[in-house]
Each structure stands twice: as structure tokens, then as C-alpha cells.
N, C-alpha and C positions, 0 to 999 in steps of 0.2 A: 371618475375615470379620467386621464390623464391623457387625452386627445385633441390636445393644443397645435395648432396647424398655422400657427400664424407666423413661424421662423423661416428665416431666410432658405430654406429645404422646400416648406409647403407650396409653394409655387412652379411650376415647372418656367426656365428660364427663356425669357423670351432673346428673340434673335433680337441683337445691338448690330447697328451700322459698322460697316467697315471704317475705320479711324482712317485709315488710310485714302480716303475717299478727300478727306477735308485737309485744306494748308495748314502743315507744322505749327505750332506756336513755343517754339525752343527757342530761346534768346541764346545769344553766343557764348555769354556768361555761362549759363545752364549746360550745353551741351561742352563745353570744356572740361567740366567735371564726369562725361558718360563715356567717352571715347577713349580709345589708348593714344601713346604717344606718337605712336607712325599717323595714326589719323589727323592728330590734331595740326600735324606737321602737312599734311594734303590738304585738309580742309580748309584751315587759316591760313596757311600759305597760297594758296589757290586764291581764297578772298585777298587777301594784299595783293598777289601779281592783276586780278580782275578792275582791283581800286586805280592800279596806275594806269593798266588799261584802258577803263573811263576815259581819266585826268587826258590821257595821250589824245584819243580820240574825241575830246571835248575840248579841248585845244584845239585842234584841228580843224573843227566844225566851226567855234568862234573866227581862226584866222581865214578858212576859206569861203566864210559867211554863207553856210548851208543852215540859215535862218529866214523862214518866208519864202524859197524859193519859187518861183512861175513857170505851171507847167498848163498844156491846152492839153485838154480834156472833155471832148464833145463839142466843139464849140467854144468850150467855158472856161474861163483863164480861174485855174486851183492853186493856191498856195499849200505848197508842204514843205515842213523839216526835218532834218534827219539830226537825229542826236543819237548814237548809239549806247552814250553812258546808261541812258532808260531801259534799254531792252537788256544791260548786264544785271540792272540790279531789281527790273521784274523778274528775271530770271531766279535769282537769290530769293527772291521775296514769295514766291510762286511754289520753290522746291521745299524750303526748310523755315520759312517765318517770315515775318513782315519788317524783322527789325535789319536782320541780314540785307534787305536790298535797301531797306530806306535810310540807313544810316549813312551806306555808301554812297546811293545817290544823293543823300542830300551834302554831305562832302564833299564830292565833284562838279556837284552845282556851285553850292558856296563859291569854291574855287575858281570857278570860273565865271561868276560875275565880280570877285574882284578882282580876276584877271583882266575883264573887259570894262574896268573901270566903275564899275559901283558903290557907291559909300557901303562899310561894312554895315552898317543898320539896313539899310535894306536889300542888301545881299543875303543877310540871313533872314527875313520873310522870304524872299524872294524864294532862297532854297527849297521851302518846303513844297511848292509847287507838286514835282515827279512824288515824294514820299505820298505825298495826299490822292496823286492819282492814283498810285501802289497800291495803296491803304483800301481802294473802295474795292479793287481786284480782289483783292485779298479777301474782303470782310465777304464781297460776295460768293466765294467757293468758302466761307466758313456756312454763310446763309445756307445755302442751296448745292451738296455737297454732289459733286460731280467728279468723275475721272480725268487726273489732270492729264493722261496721253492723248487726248485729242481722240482717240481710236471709233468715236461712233458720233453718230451727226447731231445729237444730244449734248454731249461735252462741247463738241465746234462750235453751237450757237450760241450755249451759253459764255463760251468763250468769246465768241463776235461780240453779246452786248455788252458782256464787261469790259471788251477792252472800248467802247466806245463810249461809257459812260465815265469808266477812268479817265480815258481824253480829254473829257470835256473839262472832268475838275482839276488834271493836271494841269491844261491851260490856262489857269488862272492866275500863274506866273506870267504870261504875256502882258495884263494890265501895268502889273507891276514895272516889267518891264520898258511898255511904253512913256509908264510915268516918270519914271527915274533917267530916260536917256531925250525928254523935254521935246516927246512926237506929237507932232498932234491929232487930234480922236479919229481925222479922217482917213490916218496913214495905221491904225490900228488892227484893220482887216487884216492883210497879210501877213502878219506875225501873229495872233491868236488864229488864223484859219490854220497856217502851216504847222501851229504847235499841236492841236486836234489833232490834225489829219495826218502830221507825220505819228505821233503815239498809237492812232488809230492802224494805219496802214504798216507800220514796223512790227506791232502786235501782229496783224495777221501772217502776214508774210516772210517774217524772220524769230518772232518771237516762239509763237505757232509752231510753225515747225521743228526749233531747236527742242523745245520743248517735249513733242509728242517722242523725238527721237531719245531724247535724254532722259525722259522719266522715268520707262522701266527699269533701268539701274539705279537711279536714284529711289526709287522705290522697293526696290530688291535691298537697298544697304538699310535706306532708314527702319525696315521691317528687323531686321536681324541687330542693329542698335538701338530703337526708338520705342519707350512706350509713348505713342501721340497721345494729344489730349484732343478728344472729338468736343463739339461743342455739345451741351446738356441740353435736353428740351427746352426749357428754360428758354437759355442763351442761345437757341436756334429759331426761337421765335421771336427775341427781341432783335437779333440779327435781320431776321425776315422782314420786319417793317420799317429798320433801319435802311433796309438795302434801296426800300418802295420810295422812300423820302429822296432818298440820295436821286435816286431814278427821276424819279417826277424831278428834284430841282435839276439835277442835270439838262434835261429835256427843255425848260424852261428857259435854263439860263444859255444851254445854247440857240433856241428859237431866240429870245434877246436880243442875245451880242451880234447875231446873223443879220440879224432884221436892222439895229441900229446902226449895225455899221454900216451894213450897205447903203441903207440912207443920208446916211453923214456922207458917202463919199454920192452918190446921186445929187445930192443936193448941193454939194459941193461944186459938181459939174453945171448945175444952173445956174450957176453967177458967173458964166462964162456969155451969156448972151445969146444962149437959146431963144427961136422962134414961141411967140404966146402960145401958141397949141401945144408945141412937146411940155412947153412950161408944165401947163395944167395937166397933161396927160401924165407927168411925170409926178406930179403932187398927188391924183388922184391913184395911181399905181401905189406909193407910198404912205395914202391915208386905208386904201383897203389892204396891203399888207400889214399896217396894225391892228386893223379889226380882224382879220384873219388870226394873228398871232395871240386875240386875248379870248377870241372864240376856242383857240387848239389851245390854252393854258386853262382854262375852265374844263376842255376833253380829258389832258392831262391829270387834273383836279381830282377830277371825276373818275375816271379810270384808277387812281390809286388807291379812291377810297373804295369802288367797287372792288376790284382786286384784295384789298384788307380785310373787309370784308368777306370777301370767299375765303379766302386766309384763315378765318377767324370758323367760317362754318365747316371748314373742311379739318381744321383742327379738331374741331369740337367732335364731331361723328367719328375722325380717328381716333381721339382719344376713349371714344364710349365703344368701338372696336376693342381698346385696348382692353380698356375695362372689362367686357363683357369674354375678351380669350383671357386676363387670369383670373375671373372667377370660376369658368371652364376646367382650367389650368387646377384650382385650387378645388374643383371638384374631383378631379379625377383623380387627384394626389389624397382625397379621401377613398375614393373608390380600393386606390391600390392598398393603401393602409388598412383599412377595416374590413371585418368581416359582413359580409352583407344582411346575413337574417338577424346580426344583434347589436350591429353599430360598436361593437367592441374594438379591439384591436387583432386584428390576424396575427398568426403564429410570425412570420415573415418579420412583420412588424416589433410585433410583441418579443422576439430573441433580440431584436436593438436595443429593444430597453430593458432585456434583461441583464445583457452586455454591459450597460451603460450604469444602472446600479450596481452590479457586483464590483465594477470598475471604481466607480465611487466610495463604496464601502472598505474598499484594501486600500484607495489613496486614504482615505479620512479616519478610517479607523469605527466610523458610525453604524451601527446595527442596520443589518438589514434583515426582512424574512419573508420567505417568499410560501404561497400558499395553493398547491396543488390539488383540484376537487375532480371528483368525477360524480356522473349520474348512477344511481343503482339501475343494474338489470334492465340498462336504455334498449338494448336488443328487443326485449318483450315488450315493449310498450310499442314500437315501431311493427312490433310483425303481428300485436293483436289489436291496436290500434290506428295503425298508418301511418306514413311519414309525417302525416301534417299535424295529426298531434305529438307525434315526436320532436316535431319544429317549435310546437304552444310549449312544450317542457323545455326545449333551448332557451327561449327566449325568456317565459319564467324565471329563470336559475339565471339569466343577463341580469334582470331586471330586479332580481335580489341582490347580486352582488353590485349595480351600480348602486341601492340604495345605503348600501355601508361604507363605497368607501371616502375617506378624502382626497381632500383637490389635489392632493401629489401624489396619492396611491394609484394602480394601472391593473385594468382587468381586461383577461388576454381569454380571445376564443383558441386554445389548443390545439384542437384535435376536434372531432365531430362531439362527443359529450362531455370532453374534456377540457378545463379553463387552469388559467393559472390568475391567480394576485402577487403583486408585485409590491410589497408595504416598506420605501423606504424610512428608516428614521423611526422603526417602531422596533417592540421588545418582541423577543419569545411571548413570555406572560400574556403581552397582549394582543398579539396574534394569534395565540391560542384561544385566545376567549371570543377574538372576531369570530372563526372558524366553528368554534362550538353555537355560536349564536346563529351562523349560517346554516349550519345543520339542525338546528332547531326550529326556525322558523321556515324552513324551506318542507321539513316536515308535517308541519302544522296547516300547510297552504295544499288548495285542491285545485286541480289543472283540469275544469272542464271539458270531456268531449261528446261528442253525440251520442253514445251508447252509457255512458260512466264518465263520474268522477273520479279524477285518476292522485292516489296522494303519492308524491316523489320522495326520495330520500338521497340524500348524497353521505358521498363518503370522501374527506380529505387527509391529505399528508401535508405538514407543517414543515417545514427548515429553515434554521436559521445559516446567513451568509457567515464563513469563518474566514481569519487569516491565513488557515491552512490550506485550504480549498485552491489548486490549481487553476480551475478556470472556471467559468460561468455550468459546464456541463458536469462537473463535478456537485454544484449547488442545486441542479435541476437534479440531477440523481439521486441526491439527499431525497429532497422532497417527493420522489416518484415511486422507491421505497417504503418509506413511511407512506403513501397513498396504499401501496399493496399491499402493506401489514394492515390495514384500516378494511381493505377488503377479505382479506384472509378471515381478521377476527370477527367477521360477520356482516359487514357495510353498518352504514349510518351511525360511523361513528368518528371521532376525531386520531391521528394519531400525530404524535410529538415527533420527528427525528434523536435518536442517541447521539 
């Protein structure tokens, strides 16, 4: 019997992530070719006017040198910078792919460190700074797939730590930086603190916002043009500890740079002729702020691999959820297909695949023949017997016909005593001889019950599938026919179709 359930049907389909949840990955190339021509006229027009936009406002920024500025803050003297070019091409980078902002910003970087005098070699490392802090934004809303409106305090934090871990790695253009305009390490603080902490604080406070406001439209168009591509299990796990690494060195590299700098400039201050006590006061604040810092990088350490760990167990019990709803899943899509007391195929069933052969037989031209039985005088055995030996002769007369047929032949429970066979790729001739063989053997056979030995008889009608034959109900009627002349002329016996 012909109850293969292993095709993409036998499963019932589980729910997939909303795509829409995770950033685009459409390069501009790509999406040039999805859009009409009024679009592509907004879209890239908008990216060019935004480019020079940057250019203007990064101009701006280098001549009015809103670089490291000094702002009091509790007490405590912060450096921040404002660069706007970053917050246009997280934007870009956020809404529709990573390549859209990071190309632009790293163009108006470029641009503006050889505007402010830097050898092109190292204007062009230098650029990559903002793309790589982009980049970690990005990868983390592919990781860890959140709603980019901001709209629930879920999406906001995980928006807070990415933009704070972008910061850090963006800031890594400050070294450069300092190295190439000949600072020395003590005067380093204030330009990698103001680089952080302006990325940091422009995220929240401008990017943030633009963003929650602007998404729902940008989400309403790219739904109606976009098929996105989500990331695969797979690539959402490899993401996932991608993201951890990134995390922990971030965390690290900024405890670091924090730690060493502010020593570099402390100690810097000691060679001005400080009293012997602040001396050592000041050494010993400085030697337990490093033991503090490899004490919290061991924490760090530690925490990521725990967390991977969890990662890894919480994976695994999901997946063995998964597992365990579509075997479920793949039960129950047995349930609906078969008939219960004989593992057969139900009627329901059984007309798809009679459908599906006759369909084949008119494309192909290949015989088919289909083989309709019934029980003799099932009524009597039920009203002097019982149903439940009425049930021992269904199953009987199951268990007969799955013994004949082959792997591509289909035996279908009908009706309550009535089956059909489904024999594609075989002859009249020798579907007649199956049928008479089944009728012989089924007679030959006794169906034990409590009072008697009960001997069954069946009676079938044969048809062959023809070219002429209008539809699949035409073929069943053949054979339903020929079953009632087989009952006519007396049961237990075979009859052919004219």
C-alpha cells in the first residue's frame, strides 16, 4: 500500500519568523532590478541627496571642530562628538541593508579625512571605522531578531546595547586618528571617549527616535516590494555567537582603553611635582584599577561562555520541541489520511489518488486499472455476529489485500465493507487474475468468532482507466457496475467491465 508520508504535504507547516522582524540584506545592485522606475528615482535620488548631506554636515563638524568636545556631567568632565554623517547612514543601514549605509558612510569619511589632511592610505583604513560600527548593529538585529519601531521596551534595550557596542568598535578610528595627526597617547582620551559616547548618545536620542517614527512606512513599502531574506537557523546561530565575541571584546576593549588612558594622563600629572603621599595614593589607585580590570575581563570571559552555553542548551531542548511537534505534526497527517481500524487509506484520501492516477494515465497514455470489492452479505454477519466481528472480517479483507499489492499499488477503505485498488502501470489481464486470486483466497480463509467460524466471500468489479473516460467518476463508475453485475450474478465471483 502506497502510504508514503514523507513529502513536503505530510507535515503540517510550522509557523516561520516574521522576515520582517530582521534588517534587509538587499544590496542596491539587487534591488535596482525589483523596483519601478518612479521608485528607483526616490530611492537613489534620496541616497545621493543624503550622501551630500553627510559630505555638508561633516564638513561642518571638521571646521567647527565638534571633535572631543568638554561637557560637565556630575561632577565629571565627558567628552562627546557629534558627527551626523553616522546617524544618516545607520539609518540606511538599519532600514534596508548594511551595504546602503556603510558605503556612504564610509565615502564621507574617506572624504573627510582627506579633507582634514590625511595621507590617502590611511584615510582609507581610517574610513572603515563607522561601516564596522554599523556592521555590528546590523549583524545584531540579524542575531537576535527584534522590531525595528522601538514600540515595546524589548526592541529599546536591545537597541541601547547595540548601539553601545557599535560605539565602541566604531571608535576605533580614533587610534588611527591620533596616530596619524602625531598626538600623543596622553591627549588620546578625549577623542576616543567623544567618538563612543557621541555614537552612543546620537543612537539614542536622534537615531532612536527617527527611526521608531519612520519604520512603520518603511515597513509597509518594503512588505508590498520585498521578498526579505530572514536568516536560516543555521546562520542565526552562527550569528548568535558571533554577536557574544563581538560583545565580550567590545566590553573589554573598552574597560582598556578607559583604564589606560586615564592612566596615561594621571600619571602624566605626576611628573608635575606632586607631594610623596598623592604620589603613592595615586600609583596605588592605578595599580588596583588594573587588577580590577583583569578581575572584570575574566567576568567578561566567563559570562560569555556561560551564556554560550545556555545558547547551546536552550538550542538544543528547542530543537527537540521542534522535533517532537512535527512528529506530532506527521502523526496526525496520518490520522487524517487513514482509516482507523485498517491503516488503509480513507475514502478522502483515497479520491486524491484516484484523481492523481487517472490524471497520469490520460497524460502518459499508461494503463491503469482500478479494482472495486465488496464483502458478501456484511449486514448478516454484523446483526448475527456483532460489530466486532464485523470489524475481525474488515480487517481480514485489509490484511488480504495489503498482502498482494506492490509498492506503487494503493488500497483504499471505501465505504464501511467496501475497498477499492488502485493498480497503476498494470494490464486488464492482470488485474483480473489479482482480483480472482483475491477472491479465492479470502474464501478459502475463516474469521474466528466466539460462537463460529465465519468463511467470507467477496465479490469485485474490475475497470480499466480509458482515454475516453471524462473524469476520474466516470472510471469509478465503470468499476461500480461491473461490482453490481458480480453481485447480481450471485456474489463471489469476479466481473471484467465491457
Amino acid at each position: 500500500m502506497n502510504t508514503d508520508l514523507s513529502g513536503p504535504s505530510a507535515v503540517l507547516p510550522l509557523a516561520t519568523p516574521d522576515a520582517l522582524l530582521r534588517p534587509a540584506i538587499m544590496t542596491p545592485w539587487q534591488l535596482w532590478h525589483m523596483i519601478s522606475r518612479r521608485e528607483r528615482c526616490i530611492l537613489f535620488g534620496g541616497w545621493l541627496f543624503s550622501l551630500l548631506l553627510s559630505l555638508g554636515l561633516g564638513v561642518l563638524s571638521v571646521a567647527d571642530n565638534w571633535s572631543g568636545m568638554p561637557l560637565q556631567f556630575g561632577g565629571v568632565t565627558v567628552y562627546i562628538t557629534v558627527y551626523p554623517a553616522l546617524l544618516i547612514s545607520l539609518w540606511w543601514s538599519l532600514c534596508l541593508g548594511w551595504w546602503w549605509g556603510a558605503v556612504q558612510g564610509y565615502l564621507t569619511t574617506l572624504a573627510l579625512a582627506l579633507y582634514a589632511g590625511m595621507v590617502w592610505q590611511w584615510a582609507a583604513l581610517f574610513a572603515f571605522a563607522d561601516p564596522l560600527g554599523v556592521a555590528v548593529m546590523v549583524l545584531g538585529f540579524r542575531a537576535l531578531p527584534m522590531l525595528r519601531g522601538l514600540r515595546s521596551m524589548d526592541s529599546v534595550l536591545h537597541f541601547v546595547q547595540l548601539s553601545f557596542v557599535g560605539s565602541i568598535f566604531s571608535s576605533s578610528g580614533a587610534l588611527i586618528w591620533t596616530y596619524c595627526n602625531n598626538q600623543p597617547f596622553s591627549e588620546l582620551l578625549p577623542i576616543w571617549q567623544g567618538w563612543w559616547l557621541g555614537f552612543f548618545l546620537q543612537n539614542l536620542f536622534l537615531v532612536g527616535p527617527v527611526l521608531s517614527q519612520s519604520w512603520p512606512a518603511t515597513d509597509r513599502w518594503l512588505s508590498r516590494h520585498l521578498a526579505l531574506q530572514p536568516a536560516g537557523e543555521a546562520e542565526s546561530r552562527h550569528l548568535i555567537v558571533l554577536l557574544l565575541v563581538l560583545v565580550s571584546v567590545g566590553a573589554l576593549v573598552y574597560g582598556y582603553l578607559s583604564l589606560s588612558l586615564g592612566s596615561s594622563l594621571l600619571l602624566g600629572q605626576l611628573q608635575h611635582g606632586l607631594p610623596p603621599q598623592i604620589h603613592h595614593a595615586a600609583m596605588v589607585m592605578t595599580q588596583t584599577g588594573w587588577v580590577f580590570f583583569w578581575v572584570f575581563a575574566l567576568l567578561v570571559l566567563f559570562n560569555a561562555f556561560f551564556a554560550y552555553r545556555l545558547f547551546l542548551h536552550w538550542q538544543g531542548r528547542n530543537q527537540q520541541l521542534l522535533d517532537a511537534l512535527q512528529q506530532s505534526n506527521a502523526h496526525l497527517a496520518q490520522l487524517v489520511r487513514l482509516d482507523g481500524l485498517t491503516g488503509l487509506l480513507n475514502r478522502r484520501s483515497g479520491d486524491e489518488v484516484l484523481q492523481q492516477e487517472w490524471l497520469r494515465s490520460q497524460r502518459s497514455g499508461q494503463q491503469a486499472v482500478l479494482i472495486m470489492l465488496d464483502i458478501d452479505h456484511f449486514k448478516q454477519v454484523n446483526d448475527e455476529y456483532g460489530h466486532d466481528v464485523g470489524d475481525q472480517v474488515i480487517v481480514q479483507v485489509a490484511m488480504l489485500l495489503q498482502e498482494h499489492l506492490r509498492l506503487h499499488d494503493t488500497a483504499i477503505r471505501y465505504g464501511g465493507e467496501e475497498f477499492l485498488l488502485v493498480l497503476p502501470d498494470s494490464t486488464l489481464e492482470n488485474a483480473t487474475l489479482l482480483a480472482e486470486t483475491l477472491r479465492q483466497q479470502m474464501a478459502a480463509r475463516l474469521v474466528h468468532a466466539s460462537q463460529a467460524d465465519i468463511m467470507v466471500t467477496l465479490s469485485l468489479g474490475v475497470a480499466s482507466a480509458s482515454l475516453l473516460m471524462a473524469d476520474k467518476a466516470a472510471w469509478l463508475k465503470q468499476a461500480d457496475m461491473a461490482l453490481y453485475q458480480a453481485k447480481r450474478a450471485g456474489r463471489n465471483r469476479v466481473v471484467v467491465a465491457g
